[in-house]
VMD Tcl script that builds the backbone (N, CA, C; Angstrom):
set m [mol new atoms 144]
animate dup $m
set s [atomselect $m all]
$s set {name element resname resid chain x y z} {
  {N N UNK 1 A -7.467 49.137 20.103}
  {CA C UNK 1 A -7.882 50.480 19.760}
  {C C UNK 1 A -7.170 50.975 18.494}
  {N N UNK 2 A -6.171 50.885 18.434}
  {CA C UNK 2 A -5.132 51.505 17.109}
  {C C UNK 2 A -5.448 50.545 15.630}
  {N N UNK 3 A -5.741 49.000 15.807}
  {CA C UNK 3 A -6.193 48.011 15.084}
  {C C UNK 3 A -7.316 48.624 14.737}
  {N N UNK 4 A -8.698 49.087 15.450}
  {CA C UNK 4 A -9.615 49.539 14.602}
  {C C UNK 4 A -9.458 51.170 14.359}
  {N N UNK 5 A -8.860 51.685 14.642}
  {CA C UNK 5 A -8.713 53.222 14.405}
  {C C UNK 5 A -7.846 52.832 12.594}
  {N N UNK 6 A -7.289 52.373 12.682}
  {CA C UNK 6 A -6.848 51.418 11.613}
  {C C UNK 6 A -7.277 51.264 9.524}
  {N N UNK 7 A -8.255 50.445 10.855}
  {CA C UNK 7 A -9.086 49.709 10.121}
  {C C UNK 7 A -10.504 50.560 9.244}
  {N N UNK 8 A -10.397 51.737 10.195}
  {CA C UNK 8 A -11.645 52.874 10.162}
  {C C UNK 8 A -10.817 53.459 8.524}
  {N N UNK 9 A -10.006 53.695 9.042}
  {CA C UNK 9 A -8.742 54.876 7.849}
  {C C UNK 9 A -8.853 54.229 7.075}
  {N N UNK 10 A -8.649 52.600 6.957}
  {CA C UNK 10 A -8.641 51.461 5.474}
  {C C UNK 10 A -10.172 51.867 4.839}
  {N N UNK 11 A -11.158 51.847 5.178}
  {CA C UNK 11 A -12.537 52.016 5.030}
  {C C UNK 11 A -12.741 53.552 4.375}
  {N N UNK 12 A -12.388 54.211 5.372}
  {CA C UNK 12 A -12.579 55.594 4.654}
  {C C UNK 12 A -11.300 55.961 3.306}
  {N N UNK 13 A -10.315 55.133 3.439}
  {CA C UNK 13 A -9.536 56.017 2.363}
  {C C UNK 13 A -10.332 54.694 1.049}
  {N N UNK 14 A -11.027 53.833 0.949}
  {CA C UNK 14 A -11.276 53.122 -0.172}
  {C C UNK 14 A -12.496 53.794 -0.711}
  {N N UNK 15 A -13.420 54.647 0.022}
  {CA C UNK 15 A -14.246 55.467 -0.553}
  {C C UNK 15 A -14.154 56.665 -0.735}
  {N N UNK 16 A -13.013 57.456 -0.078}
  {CA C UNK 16 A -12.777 58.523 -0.283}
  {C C UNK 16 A -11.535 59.352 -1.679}
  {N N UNK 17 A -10.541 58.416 -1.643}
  {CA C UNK 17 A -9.522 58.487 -2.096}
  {C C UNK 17 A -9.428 57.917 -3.697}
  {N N UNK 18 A -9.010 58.272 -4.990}
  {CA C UNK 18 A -9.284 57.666 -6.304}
  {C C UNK 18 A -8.261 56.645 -5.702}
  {N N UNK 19 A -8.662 55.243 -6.831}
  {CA C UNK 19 A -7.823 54.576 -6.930}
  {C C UNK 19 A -6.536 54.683 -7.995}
  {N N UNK 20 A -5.266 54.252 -7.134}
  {CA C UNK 20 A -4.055 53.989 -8.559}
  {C C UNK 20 A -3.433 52.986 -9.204}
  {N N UNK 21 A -4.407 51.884 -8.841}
  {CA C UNK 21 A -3.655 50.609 -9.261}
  {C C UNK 21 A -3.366 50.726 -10.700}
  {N N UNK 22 A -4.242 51.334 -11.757}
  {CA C UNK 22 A -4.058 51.214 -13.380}
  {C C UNK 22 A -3.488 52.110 -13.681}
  {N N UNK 23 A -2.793 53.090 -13.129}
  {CA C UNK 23 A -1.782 53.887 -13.651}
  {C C UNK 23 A -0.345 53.013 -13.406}
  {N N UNK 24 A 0.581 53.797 -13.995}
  {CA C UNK 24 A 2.021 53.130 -14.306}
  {C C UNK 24 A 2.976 54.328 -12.853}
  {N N UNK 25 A 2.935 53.656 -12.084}
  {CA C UNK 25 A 3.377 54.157 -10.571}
  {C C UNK 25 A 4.430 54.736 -11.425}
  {N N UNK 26 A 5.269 54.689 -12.232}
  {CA C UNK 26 A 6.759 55.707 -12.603}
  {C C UNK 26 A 5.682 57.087 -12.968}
  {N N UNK 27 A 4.893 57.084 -13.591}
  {CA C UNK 27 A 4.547 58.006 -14.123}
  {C C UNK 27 A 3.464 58.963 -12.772}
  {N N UNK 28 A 3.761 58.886 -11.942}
  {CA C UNK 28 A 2.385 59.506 -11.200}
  {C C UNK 28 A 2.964 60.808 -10.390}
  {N N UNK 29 A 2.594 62.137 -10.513}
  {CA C UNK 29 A 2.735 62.960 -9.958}
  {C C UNK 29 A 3.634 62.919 -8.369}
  {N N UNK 30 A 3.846 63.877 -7.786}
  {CA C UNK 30 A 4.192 63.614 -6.198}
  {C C UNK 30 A 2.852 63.419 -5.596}
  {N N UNK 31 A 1.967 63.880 -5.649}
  {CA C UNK 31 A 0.735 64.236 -4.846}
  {C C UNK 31 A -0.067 62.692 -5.095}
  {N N UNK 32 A 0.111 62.170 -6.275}
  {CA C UNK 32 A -0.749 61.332 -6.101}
  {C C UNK 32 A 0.818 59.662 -5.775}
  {N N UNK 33 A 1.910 60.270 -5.638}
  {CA C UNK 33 A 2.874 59.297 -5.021}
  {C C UNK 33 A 2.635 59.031 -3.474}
  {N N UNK 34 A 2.077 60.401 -3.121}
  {CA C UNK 34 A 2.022 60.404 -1.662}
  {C C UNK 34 A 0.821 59.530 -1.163}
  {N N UNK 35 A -0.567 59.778 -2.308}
  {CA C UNK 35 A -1.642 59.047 -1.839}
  {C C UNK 35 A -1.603 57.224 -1.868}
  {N N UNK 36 A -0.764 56.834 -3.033}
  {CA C UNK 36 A -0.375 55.668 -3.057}
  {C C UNK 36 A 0.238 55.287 -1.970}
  {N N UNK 37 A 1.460 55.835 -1.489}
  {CA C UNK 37 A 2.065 55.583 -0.215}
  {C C UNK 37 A 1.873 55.747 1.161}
  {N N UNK 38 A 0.209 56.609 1.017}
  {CA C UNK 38 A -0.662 56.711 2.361}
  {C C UNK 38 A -1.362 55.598 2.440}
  {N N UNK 39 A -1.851 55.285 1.531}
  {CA C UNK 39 A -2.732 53.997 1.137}
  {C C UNK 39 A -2.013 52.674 1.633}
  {N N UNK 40 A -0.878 52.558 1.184}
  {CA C UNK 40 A -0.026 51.540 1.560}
  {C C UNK 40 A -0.004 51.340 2.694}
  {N N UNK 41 A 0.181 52.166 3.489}
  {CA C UNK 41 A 0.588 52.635 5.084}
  {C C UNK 41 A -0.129 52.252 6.129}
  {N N UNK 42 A -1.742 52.822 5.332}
  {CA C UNK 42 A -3.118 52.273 6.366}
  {C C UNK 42 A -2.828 51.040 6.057}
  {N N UNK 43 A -2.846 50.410 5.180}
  {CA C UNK 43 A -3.475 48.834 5.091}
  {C C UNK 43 A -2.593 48.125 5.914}
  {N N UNK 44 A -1.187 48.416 5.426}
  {CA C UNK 44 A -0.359 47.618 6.535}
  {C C UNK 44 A -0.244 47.384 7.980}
  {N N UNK 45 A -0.892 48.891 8.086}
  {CA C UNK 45 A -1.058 49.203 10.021}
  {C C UNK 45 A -2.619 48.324 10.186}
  {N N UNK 46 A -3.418 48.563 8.872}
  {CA C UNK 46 A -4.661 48.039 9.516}
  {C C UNK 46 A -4.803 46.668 9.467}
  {N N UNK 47 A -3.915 45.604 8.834}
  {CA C UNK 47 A -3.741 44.184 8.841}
  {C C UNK 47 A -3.260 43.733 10.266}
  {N N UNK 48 A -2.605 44.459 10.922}
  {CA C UNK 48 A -2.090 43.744 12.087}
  {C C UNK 48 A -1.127 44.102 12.298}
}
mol reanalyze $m
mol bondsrecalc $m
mol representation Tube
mol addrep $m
């Protein structure tokens, strides 16, 4: 259950959320530090 509840969040934050891979992570606001590090968060929980 938590694996696809997961997996749902990985899905919705890749269409919902801009991407930040081509920015220079030193340079990125808090707000968009936080979305990078939400992002991070799902994927790891949603891998396993």
């Amino acid at each position: 259950m938590r694996l696809q509840f997961f997996r749902f969040l990985a899905r919705a934050n890749k269409l919902l959320l801009p991407k930040m891979w081509h920015k220079d992570l030193l340079r990125l606001n808090k707000l968009q530090k936080l979305i990078v590090a939400w992002r991070i968060w799902v994927t790891k929980n949603s891998l396993g």
